[in-house]
VOGU-3710 file (C-alpha; in Angstrom, 3 decimals, decimal comma):
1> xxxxxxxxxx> 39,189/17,049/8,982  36,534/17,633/11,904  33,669/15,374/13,312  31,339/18,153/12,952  32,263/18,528/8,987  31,380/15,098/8,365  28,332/15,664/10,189  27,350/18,365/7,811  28,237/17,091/5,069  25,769/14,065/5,477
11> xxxxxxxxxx> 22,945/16,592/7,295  23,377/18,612/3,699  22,950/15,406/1,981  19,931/14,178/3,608  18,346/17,590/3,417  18,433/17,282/-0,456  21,197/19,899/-0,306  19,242/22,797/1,209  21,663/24,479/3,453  19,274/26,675/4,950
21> xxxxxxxxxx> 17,170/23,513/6,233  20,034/21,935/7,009  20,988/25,185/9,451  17,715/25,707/11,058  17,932/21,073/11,892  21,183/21,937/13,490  20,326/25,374/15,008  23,592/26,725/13,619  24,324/29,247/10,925  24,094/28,736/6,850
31> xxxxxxxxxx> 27,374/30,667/6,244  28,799/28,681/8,570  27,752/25,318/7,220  29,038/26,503/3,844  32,361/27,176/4,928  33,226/24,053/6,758  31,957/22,325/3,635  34,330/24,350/1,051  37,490/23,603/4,262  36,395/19,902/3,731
41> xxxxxxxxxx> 36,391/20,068/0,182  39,706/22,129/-0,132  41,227/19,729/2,252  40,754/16,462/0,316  41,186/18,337/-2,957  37,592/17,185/-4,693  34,151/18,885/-4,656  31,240/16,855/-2,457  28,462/19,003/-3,723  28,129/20,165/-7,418
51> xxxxxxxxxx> 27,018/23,930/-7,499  25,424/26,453/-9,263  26,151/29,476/-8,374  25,822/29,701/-4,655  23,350/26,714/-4,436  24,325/22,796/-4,284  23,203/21,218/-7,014  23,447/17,518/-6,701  26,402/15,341/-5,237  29,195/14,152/-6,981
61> xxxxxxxxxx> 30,200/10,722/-7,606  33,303/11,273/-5,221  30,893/12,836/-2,553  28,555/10,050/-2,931  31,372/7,324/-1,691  32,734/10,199/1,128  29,322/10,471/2,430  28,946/6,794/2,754  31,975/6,643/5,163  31,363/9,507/6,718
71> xxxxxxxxxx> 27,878/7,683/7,497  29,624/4,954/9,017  31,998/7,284/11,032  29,050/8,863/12,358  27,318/5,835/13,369  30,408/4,619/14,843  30,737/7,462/17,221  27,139/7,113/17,964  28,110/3,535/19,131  30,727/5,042/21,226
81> xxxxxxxxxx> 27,815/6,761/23,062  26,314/3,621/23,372  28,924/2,071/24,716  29,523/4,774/27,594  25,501/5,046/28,133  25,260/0,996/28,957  27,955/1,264/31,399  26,525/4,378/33,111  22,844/3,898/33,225  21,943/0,447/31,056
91> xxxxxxxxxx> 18,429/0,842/31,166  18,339/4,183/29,418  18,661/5,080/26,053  16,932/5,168/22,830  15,662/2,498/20,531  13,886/2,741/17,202  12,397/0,457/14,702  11,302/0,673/11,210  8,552/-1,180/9,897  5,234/-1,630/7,970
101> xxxxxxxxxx> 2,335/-0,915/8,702  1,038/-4,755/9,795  3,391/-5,206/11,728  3,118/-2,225/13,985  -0,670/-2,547/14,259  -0,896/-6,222/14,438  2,338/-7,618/15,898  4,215/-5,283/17,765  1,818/-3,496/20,046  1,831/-6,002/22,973
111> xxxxxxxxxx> 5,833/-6,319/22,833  5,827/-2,387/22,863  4,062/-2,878/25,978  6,052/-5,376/27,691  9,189/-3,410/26,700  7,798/0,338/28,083  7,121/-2,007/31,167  10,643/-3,069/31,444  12,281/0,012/30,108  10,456/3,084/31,285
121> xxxxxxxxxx> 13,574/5,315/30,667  14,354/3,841/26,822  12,841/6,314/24,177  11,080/4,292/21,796  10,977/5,527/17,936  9,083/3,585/15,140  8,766/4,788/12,054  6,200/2,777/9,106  6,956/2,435/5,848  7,412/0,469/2,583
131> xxxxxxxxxx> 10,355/-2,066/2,406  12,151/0,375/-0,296  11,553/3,083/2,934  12,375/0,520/5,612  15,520/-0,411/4,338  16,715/2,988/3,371  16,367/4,079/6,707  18,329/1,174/7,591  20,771/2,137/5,678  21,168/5,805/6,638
141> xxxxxxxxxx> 21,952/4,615/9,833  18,298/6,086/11,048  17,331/3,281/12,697  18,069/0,521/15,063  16,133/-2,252/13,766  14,873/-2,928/10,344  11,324/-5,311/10,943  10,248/-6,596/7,723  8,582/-9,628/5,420  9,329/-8,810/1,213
151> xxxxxxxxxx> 11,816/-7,307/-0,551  15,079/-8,809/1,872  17,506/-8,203/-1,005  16,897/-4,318/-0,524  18,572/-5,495/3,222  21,910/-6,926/2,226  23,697/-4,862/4,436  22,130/-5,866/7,184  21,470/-9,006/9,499  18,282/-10,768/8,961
161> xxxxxxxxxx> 16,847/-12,626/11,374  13,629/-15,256/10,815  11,098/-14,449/13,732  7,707/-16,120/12,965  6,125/-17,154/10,019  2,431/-15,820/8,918  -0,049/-16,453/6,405  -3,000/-14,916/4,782  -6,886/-15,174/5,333  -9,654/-14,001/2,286
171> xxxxxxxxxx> -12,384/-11,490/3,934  -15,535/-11,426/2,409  -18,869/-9,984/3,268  -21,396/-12,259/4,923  -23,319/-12,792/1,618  -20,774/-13,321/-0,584  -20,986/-16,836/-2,844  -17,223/-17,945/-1,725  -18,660/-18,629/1,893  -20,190/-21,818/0,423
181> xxxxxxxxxx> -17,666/-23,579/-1,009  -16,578/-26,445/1,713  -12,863/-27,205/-0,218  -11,919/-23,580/-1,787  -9,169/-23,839/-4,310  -6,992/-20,605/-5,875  -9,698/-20,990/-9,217  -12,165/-20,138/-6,941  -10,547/-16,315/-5,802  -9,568/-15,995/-8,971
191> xxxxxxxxxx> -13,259/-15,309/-10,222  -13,743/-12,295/-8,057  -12,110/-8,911/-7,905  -9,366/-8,625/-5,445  -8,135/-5,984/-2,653  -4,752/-6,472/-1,443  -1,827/-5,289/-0,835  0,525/-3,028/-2,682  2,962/-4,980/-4,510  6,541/-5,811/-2,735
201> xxxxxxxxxx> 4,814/-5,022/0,325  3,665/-7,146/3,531  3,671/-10,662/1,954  2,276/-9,788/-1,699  4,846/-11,732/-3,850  3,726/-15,185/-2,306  0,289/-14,225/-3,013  1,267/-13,626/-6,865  2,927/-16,763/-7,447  0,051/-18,868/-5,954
211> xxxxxxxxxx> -1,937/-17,322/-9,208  1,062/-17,417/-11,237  1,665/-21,207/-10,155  -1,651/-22,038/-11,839  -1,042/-19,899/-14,687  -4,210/-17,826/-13,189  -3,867/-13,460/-13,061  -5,054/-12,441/-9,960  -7,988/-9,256/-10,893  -6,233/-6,878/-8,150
221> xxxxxxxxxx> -8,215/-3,589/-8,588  -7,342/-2,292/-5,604  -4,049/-2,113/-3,519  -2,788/-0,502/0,370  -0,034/-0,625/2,577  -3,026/-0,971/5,447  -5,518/-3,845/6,504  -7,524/-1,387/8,014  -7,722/0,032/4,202  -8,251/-2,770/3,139
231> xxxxxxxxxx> -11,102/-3,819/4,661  -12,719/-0,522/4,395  -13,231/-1,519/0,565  -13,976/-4,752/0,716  -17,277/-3,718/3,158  -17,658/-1,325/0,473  -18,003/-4,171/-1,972  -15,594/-3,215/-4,135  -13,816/-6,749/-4,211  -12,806/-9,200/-1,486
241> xxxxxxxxxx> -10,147/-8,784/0,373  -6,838/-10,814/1,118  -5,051/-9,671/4,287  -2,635/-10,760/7,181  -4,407/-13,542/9,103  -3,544/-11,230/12,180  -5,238/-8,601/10,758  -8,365/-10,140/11,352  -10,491/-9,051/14,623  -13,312/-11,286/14,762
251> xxxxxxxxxx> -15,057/-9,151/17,032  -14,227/-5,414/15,056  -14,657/-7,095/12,076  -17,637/-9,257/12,618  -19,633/-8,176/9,809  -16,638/-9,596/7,437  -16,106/-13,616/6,971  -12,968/-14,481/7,632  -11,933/-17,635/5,129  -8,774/-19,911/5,517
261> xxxxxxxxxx> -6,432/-19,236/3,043  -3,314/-21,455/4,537  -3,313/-24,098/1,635  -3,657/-21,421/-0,786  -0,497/-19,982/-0,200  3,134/-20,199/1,373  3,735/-18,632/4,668  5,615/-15,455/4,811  8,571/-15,229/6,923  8,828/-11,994/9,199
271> xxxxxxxxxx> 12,613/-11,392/10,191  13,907/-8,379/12,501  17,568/-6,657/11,211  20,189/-5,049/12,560  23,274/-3,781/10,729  26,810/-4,882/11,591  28,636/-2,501/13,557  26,125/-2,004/16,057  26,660/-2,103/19,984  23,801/-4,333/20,944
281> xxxxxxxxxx> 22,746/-2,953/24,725  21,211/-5,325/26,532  17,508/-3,692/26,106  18,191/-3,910/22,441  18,553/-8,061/23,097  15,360/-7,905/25,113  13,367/-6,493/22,506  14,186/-9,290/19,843  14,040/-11,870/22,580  10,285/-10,130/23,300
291> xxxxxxxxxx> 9,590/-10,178/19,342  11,304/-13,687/18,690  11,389/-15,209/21,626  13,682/-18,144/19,870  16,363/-15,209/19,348  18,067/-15,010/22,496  21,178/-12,901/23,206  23,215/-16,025/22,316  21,671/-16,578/18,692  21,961/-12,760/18,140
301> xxxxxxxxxx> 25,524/-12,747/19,022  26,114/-15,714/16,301  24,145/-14,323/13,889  26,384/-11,063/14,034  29,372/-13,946/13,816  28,165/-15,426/10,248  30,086/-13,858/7,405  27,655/-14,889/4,775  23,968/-15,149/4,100  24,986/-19,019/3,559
311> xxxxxxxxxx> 25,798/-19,265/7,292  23,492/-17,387/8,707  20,799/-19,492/7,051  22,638/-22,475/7,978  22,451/-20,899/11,857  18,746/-21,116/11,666  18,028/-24,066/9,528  16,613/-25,918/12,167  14,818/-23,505/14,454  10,876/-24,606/14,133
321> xxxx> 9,663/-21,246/13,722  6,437/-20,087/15,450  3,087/-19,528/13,333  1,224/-15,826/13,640
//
């Protein structure tokens, strides 16, 4: 068994078993993709890939739990890499993130910053997504980080850590009739039609159970992963809008009203991932610490430590975590 069979086994895989794509990725040949695959096959005595014909069909329930250690055995040896790279040059490297869409317009941009500052020679990656995406990724060893707010079962495998809490804001146009109530209550939002965002996606289950708490169904005619979206239809007047409170510009988005929404619902928790097995370099520390600054290389290290979601929310019980 070879490194570089693994390798195409799980390139094959994630090119939904086109060989040919798979060849061109690698800049190798197809035939000779195909026969490392039927050596690695004839060498464990099972098929990976169903076929028909000459093509690959689908993968088979043995190849399915192959591929996920041959995942691991891959990321393992990029960890080795890692390992050399921090002692040789440690400010140089690659880094990437997956995330939504809020937080990469909203919260990440001047921590980006700071870090390009600090680490000219790191190649930064982010890729935006849904949580479903985010935490796939995640889990194909694609990315680094996994940055994200719903949907944290999808991220079992991995270690969550709480960075800042958020909350919500309603945007209406300057007219509207909701800008005149002094004390507004849930009753009150429910009344109008509603853009949002797409369910299981930057905060949206907190925003259904403050309806659902008051036995209320929020009129949601309109859903997108993006603020920006977002407010695009609420100016429109298609229904008013319930966003990120740091998606809010009062200067770009002066024409809006911007009304506080805090008592109206719970505050979201934001927490940045990382799955175990990885060699933390010390740039990798320095981005959390820049995100969080309440994570420190310390915390992380515990964190990776806690063999249980019980202790690792026990870890950061009593951290007073910092408002958006």
């Amino acid at each position: 068994m070879k490194l570089q069979q693994l390798r195409y086994i799980w390139e094959v895989a994630h090119h939904e078993m086109n060989v040919s794509a798979t060849a061109q990725s690698l800049f190798t040949s197809q035939p000779g993709i195909s026969k490392q695959i039927r050596m690695l096959e004839d060498e464990l005595g099972v098929e990976i890939f169903a076929r028909n014909g000459k093509h690959l069909t689908r993968i088979t329930p043995a190849g399915e739990a192959i591929l996920k250690t041959a995942g691991e055995i891959l990321y393992k040896t990029e960890s080795i890499k890692h390992i050399a790279q921090e002692f040789k040059n440690p400010k140089k490297g690659s880094l990437s993130i997956a995330t939504t869409h809020t937080q990469a317009r909203y919260a990440l941009p001047s921590v980006i910053k700071t870090f390009i500052e600090r680490y000219p020679d790191v190649s930064l990656h982010m890729h935006q997504g849904t949580p479903m995406q985010i935490s796939e990724l995640a889990a194909n060893f694609e990315v680094d980080f996994a940055i994200a707010t719903e949907a944290l079962e999808l991220f079992s495998d991995l270690i969550m850590m709480p960075c800042y809490r958020w909350n919500r804001t309603i945007l209406v146009p300057k007219d509207h009739p909701l800008t005149e109530i002094a004390d507004l209550q849930i009753e009150d939002v429910a009344q109008y039609p509603i853009v949002t965002y797409v369910f299981g996606f930057t905060g949206r289950s907190k925003l259904d159970e403050a309806f659902l708490n008051k036995g209320l169904e929020p009129k949601v005619v309109f859903t997108a992963t993006d603020a920006d979206v977002i407010k695009t239809y609420v100016r429109l007047g298609l229904g008013i809008g319930i966003v990120a409170e740091m998606a809010y510009d009062p200067v770009a988005d002066a024409d809006l009203v911007a009304l506080n929404a805090s008592h109206l619902f719970e505050p979201s928790v934001t927490k940045v991932g990382f799955r175990r097995g990885t060699y933390m370099r010390k740039f990798m520390y320095d981005f959390v610490e820049l995100f969080a600054p309440h994570l420190s290389a310390e915390l992380v290290d515990k964190a990776y430590q806690c063999q249980s979601k019980n202790d690792l929310e026990a870890l950061f019980a009593d951290i007073e975590l910092p408002m958006y």
